[in-house]
Structure formats: structure tokens, C-alpha cells
MARBA-3410 file (N, C-alpha, C, O; in Angstrom, 1 decimal):
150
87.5,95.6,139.1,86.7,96.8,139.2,87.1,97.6,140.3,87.7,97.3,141.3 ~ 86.7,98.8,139.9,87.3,99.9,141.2,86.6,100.2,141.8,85.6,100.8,141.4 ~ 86.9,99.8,143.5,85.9,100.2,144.3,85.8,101.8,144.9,86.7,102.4,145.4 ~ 84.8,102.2,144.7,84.5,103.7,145.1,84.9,104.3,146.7,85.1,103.6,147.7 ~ 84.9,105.3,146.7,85.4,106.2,148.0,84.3,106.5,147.9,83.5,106.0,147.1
84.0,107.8,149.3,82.5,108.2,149.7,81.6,109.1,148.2,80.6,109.1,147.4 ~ 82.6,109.8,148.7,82.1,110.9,147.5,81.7,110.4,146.7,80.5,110.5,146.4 ~ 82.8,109.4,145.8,82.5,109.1,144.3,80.9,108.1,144.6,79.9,108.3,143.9 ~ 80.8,107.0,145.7,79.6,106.5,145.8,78.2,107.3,146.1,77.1,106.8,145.8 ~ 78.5,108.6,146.5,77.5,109.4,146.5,76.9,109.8,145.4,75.7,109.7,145.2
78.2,110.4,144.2,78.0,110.7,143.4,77.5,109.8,142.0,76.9,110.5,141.2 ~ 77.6,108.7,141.8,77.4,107.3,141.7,75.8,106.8,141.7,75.0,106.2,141.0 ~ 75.8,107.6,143.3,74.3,107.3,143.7,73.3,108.5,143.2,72.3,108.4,143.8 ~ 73.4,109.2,142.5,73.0,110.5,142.0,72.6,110.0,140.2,71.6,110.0,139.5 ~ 73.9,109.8,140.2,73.2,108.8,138.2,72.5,107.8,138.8,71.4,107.7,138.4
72.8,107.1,139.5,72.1,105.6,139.6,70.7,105.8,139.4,69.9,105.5,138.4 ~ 70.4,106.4,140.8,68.7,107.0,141.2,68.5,107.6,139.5,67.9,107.0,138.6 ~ 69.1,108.8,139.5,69.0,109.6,138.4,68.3,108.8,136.7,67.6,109.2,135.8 ~ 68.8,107.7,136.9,68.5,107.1,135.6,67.1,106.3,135.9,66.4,106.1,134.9 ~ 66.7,106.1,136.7,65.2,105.7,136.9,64.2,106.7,136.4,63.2,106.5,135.7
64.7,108.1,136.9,63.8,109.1,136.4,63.8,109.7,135.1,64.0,109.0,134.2 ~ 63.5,111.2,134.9,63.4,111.5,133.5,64.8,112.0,133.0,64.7,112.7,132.0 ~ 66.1,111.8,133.4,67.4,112.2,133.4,68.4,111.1,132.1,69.6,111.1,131.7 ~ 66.9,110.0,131.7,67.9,109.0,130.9,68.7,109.5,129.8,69.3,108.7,129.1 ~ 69.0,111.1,129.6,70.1,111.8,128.9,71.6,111.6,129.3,72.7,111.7,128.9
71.0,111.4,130.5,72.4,112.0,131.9,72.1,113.1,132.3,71.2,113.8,131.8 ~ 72.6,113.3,133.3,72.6,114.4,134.3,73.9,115.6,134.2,74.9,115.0,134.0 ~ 74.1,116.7,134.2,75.3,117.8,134.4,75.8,117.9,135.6,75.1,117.7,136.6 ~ 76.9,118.4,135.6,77.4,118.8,136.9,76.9,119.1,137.6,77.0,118.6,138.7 ~ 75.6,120.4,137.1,75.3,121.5,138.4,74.3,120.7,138.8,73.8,120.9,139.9
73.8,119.5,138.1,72.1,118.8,138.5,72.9,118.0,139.5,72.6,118.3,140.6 ~ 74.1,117.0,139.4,74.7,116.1,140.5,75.1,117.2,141.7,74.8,117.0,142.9 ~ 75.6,118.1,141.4,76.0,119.2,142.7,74.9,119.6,143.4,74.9,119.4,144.6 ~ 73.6,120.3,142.6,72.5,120.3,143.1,71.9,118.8,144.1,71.6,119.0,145.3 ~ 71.9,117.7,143.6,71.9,116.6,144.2,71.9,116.3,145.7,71.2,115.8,146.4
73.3,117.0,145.8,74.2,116.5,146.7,74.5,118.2,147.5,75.5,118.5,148.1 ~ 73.6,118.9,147.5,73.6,120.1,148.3,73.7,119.9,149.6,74.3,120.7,150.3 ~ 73.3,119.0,150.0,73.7,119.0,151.7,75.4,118.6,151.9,75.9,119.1,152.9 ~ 75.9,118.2,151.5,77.5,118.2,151.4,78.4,119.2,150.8,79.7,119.3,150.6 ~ 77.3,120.0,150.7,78.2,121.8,150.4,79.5,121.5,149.7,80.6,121.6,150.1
79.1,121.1,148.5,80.2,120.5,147.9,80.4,121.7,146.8,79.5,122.4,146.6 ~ 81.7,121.8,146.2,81.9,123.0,145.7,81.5,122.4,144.2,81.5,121.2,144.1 ~ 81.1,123.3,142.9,81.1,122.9,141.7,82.2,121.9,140.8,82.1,120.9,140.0 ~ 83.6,123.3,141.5,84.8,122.0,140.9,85.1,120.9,141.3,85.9,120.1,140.7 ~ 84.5,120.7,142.6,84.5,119.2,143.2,83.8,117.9,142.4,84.2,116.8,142.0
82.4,118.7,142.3,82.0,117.9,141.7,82.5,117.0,140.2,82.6,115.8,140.0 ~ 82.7,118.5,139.3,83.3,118.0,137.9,84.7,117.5,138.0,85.3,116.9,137.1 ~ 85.3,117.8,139.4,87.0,116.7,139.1,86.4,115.2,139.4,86.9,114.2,138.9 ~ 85.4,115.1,140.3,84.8,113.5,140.6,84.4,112.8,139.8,84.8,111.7,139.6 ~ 83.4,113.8,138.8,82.8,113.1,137.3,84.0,113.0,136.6,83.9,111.8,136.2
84.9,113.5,136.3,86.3,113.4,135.6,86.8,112.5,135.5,87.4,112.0,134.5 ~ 86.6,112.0,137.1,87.8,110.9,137.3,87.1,109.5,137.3,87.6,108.4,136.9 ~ 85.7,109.7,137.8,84.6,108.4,137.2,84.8,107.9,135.5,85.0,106.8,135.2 ~ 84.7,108.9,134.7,84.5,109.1,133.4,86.4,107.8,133.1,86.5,106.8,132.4 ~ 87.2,108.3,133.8,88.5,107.9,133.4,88.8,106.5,133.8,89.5,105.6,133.2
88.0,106.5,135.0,87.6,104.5,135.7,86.9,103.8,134.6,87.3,102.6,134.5 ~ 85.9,104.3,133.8,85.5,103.5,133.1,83.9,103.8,133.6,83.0,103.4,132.9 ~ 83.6,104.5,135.0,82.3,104.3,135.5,81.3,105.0,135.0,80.1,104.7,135.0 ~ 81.9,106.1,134.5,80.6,106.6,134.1,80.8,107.2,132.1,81.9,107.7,131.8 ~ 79.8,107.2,131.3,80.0,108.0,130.2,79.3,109.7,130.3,78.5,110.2,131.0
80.2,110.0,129.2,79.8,111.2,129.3,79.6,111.7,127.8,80.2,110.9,127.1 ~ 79.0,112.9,127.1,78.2,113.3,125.8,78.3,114.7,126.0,77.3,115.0,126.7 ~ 79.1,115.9,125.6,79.3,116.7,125.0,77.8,117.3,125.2,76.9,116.6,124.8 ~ 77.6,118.6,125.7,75.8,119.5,125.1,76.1,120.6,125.3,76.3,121.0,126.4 ~ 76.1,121.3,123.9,77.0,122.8,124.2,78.3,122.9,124.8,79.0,122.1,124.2
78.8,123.5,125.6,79.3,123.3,126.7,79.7,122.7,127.8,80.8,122.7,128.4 ~ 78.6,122.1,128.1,78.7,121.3,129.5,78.7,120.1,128.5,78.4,120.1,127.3 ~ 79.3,118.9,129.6,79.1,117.3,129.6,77.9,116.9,130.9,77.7,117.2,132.0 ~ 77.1,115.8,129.7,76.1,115.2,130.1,76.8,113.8,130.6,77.5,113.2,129.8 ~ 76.7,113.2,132.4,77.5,112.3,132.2,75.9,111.1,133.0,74.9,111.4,133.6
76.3,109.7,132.4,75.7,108.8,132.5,76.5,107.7,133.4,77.7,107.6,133.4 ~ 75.7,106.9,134.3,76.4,105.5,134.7,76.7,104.7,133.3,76.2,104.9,132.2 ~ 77.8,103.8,133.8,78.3,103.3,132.1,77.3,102.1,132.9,76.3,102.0,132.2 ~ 77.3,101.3,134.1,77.0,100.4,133.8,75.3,100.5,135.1,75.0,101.6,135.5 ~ 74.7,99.6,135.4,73.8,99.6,136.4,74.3,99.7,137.9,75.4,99.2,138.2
73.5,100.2,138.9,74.0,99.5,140.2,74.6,98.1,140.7,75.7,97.6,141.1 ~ 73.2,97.5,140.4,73.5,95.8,140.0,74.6,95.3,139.8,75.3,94.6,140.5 ~ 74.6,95.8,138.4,76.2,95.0,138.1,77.3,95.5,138.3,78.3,94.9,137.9 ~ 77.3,96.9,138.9,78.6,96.7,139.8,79.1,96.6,141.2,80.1,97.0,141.8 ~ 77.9,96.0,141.5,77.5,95.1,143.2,78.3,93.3,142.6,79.2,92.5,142.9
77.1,93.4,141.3,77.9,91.8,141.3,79.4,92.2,140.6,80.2,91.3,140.9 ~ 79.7,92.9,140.0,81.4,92.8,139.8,82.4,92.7,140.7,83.5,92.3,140.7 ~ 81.3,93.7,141.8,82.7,93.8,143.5,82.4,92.5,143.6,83.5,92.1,144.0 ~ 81.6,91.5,143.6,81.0,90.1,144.2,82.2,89.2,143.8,82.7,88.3,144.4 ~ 82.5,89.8,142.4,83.2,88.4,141.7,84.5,88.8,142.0,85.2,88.1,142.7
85.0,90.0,141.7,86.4,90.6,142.5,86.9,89.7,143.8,87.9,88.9,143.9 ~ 86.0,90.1,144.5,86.1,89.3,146.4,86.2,88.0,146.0,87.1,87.5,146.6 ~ 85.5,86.9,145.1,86.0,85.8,144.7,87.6,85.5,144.5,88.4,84.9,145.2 ~ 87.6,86.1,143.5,89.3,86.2,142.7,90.3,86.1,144.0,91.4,85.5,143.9 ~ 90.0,87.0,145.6,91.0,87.8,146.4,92.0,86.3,146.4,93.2,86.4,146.4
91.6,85.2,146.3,92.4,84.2,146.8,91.3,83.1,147.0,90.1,83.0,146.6 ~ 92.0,82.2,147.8,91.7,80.9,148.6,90.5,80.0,147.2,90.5,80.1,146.0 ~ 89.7,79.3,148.1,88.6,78.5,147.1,87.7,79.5,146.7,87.5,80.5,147.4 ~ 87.1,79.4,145.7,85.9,80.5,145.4,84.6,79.5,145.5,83.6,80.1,145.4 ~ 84.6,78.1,145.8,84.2,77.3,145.9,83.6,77.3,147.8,82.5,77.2,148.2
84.7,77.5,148.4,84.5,77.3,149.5,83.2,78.9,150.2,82.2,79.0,150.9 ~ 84.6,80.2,149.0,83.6,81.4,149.5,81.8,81.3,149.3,80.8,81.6,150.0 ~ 82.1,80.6,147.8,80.3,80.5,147.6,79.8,79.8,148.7,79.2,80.5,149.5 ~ 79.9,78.4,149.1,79.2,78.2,149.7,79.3,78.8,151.1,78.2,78.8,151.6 ~ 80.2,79.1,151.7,79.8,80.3,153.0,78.5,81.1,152.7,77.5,81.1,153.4
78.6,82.1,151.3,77.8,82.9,151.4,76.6,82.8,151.1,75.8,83.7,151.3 ~ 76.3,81.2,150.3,75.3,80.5,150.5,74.5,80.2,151.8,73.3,79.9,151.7 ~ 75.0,80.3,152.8,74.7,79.6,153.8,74.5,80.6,154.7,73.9,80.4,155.8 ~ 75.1,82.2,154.3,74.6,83.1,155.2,73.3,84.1,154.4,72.9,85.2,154.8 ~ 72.8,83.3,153.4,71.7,84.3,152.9,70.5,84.1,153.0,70.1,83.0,152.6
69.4,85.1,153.5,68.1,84.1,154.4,67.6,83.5,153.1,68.3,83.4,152.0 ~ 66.0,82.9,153.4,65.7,81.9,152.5,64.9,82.3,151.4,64.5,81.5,150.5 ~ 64.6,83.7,151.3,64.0,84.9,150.2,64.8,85.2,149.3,64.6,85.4,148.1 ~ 66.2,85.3,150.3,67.3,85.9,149.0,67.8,84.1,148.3,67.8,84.0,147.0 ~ 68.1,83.0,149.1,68.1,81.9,148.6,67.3,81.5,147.6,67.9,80.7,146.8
65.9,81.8,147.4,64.8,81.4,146.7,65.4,82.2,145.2,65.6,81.7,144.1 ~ 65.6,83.5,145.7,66.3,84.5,144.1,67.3,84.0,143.9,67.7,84.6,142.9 ~ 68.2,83.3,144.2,69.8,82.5,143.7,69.3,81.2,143.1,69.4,80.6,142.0 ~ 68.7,81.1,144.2,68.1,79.5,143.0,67.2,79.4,141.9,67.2,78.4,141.2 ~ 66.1,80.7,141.6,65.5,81.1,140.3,66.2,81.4,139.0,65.8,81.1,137.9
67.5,82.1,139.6,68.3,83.0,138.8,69.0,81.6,138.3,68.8,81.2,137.2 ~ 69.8,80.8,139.3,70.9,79.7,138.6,69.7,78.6,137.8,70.4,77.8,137.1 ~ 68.5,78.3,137.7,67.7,77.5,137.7,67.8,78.3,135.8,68.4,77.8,134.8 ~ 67.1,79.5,135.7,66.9,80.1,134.9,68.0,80.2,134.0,67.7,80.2,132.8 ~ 69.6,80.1,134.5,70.7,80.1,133.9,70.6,78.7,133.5,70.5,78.5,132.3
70.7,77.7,134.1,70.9,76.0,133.6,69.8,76.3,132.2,70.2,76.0,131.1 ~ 68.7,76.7,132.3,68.0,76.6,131.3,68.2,77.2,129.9,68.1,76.6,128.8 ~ 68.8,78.6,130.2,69.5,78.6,129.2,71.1,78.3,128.7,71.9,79.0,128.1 ~ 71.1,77.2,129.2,72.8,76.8,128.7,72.0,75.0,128.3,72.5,74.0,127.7 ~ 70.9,75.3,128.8,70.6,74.0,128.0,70.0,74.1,126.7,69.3,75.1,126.7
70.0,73.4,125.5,68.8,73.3,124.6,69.5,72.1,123.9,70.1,71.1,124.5 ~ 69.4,72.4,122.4,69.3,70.8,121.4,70.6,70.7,121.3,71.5,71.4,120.8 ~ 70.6,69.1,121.9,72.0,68.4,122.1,72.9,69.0,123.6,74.0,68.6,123.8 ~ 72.2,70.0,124.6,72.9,69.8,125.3,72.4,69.4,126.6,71.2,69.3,127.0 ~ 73.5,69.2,127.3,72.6,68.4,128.5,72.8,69.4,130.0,73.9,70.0,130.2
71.9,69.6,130.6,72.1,70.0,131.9,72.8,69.8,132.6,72.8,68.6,133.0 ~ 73.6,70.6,133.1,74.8,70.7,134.3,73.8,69.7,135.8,72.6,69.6,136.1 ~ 75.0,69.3,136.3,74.3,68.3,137.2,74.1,68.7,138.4,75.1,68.6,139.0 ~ 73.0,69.3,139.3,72.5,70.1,140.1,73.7,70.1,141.4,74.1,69.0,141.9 ~ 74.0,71.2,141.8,74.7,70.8,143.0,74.2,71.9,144.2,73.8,73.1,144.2
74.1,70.7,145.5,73.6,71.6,146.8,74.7,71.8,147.2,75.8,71.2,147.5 ~ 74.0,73.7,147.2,75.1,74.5,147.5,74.7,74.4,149.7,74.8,75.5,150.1 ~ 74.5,74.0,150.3,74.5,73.9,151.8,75.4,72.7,151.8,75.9,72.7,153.0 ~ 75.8,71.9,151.4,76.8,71.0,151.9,78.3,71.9,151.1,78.3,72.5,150.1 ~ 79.4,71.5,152.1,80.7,71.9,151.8,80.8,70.8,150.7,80.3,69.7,150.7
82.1,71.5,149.5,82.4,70.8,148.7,83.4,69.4,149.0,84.4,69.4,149.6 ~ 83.0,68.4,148.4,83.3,66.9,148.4,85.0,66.9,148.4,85.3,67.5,147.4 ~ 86.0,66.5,149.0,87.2,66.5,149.2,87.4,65.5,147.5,86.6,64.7,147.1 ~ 88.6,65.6,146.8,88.9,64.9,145.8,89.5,63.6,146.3,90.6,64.2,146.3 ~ 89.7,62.4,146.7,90.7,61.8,146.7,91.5,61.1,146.0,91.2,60.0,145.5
93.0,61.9,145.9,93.8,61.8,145.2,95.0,61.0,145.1,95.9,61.4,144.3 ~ 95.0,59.9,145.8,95.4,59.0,146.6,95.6,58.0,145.7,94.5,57.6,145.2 ~ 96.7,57.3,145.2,96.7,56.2,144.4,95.8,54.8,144.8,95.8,54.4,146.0 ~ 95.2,54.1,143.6,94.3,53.2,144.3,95.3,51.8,144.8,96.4,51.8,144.4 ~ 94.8,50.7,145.8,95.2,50.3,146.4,95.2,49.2,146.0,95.8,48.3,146.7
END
């Protein structure tokens, strides 16, 4: 996933908000430019940003009249958790990363990781299958030993 520059996150943040409110059409240039009036941002700035969103995949956009109506393609959310899983992939254990970031999340946002995976086990369980076998994420993971027996 592509991570955003200021602008495009500004602009980003303009659909995002935007889609809570009465805007679930999408929003136009001049409404995002309007938006973002304190950055005296020029018109064509705006529409080369949506342009190049539209070309990332980030945002859609719908033809009205003349102008393009453009929309987030996807939620804030999930492209918080897609940078999440990206930063996974960079390398090393992803094993090891989770539980670091296990261990640095107070015990509110813990309580929502453990609702959420609790809620996931449940649905990957039903008839004939069996529940994944609970693992505490605050202990480091168990070394394999691979060591011929003796």
C-alpha cells in the first residue's frame, strides 16, 4: 500500500471526514479545495492530488456533468491496518513484531485486540471445526528446538 505525503493525507482526510457526513456521493474538487482553504492551495493543485489518488488506487471517482465526484475507495481504518501489515512484511519475525506491539498497547486498546481475535476464532470456528489454540501474546515466542534427539 502507498503511503501518503502531507498533502495527499490532508486531502485523504477531507473524503475520510467527508464520508461521515451528507457527501456519501463524493465530494468535487472545489468542495476538497474549499476544505482545505487554510493551505491556500490552488484549484489545479487540488485536482492533480485527486488525479494521482484516483491512479494509487486510493480514491474513486464518478463523472457529474463535468466535474468528477471523487470518493475514498477504501475506509481510514483499513488503510491504517494495511500500513500495519506492510510494516509486518518490512522483514525480520512478524512474530516477534506482534508481540512487541502487543506489549506496548495500554490495556483498553488490549481489551479491543482481544475482542476482535476472540470474535475472529469464533468465526473460523463452526461444524467440524476446531478452535485455534489460544496463544499469550505477552510471552515471547517459544524457540523451536531443532536439534537432533539424543
Amino acid at each position: 500500500m502507498t503511503r501518503l505525503g502531507d498533502l495527499e493525507r490532508a486531502v485523504m482526510d477531507v473524503l475520510w471526514d467527508g464520508a461521515s457526513g451528507d457527501t456519501e456521493g463524493g465530494v468535487t474538487v472545489r468542495e476538497v479545495a474549499d476544505a482545505l482553504a487554510a493551505r491556500e492551495l490552488a484549484y489545479t493543485t487540488v485536482m492533480t492530488v485527486l488525479d494521482r489518488l484516483a491512479g494509487k488506487g486510493m480514491v474513486e471517482r464518478e463523472r457529474e456533468g463535468r466535474a468528477w465526484r471523487y470518493r475514498a475507495a477504501a475506509t481510514r481504518e483499513a488503510h491504517i491496518a494495511q500500513l500495519m501489515l506492510d510494516a509486518l512484511d518490512l522483514g525480520g519475525s512478524r512474530d516477534a513484531a506482534l508481540v512487541r506491539f502487543a506489549r506496548s498497547v495500554t490495556g483498553t486498546e488490549a481489551d479491543v485486540l482481544r475482542a476482535a481475535l476472540n470474535a475472529q476464532a469464533g468465526r473460523a470456528t463452526g461444524p467440524g471445526r476446531q478452535p485455534a489454540d489460544p496463544v499469550d501474546a505477552t510471552r515471547e515466542p517459544t524457540p523451536v528446538d531443532k536439534s537432533p534427539d539424543r
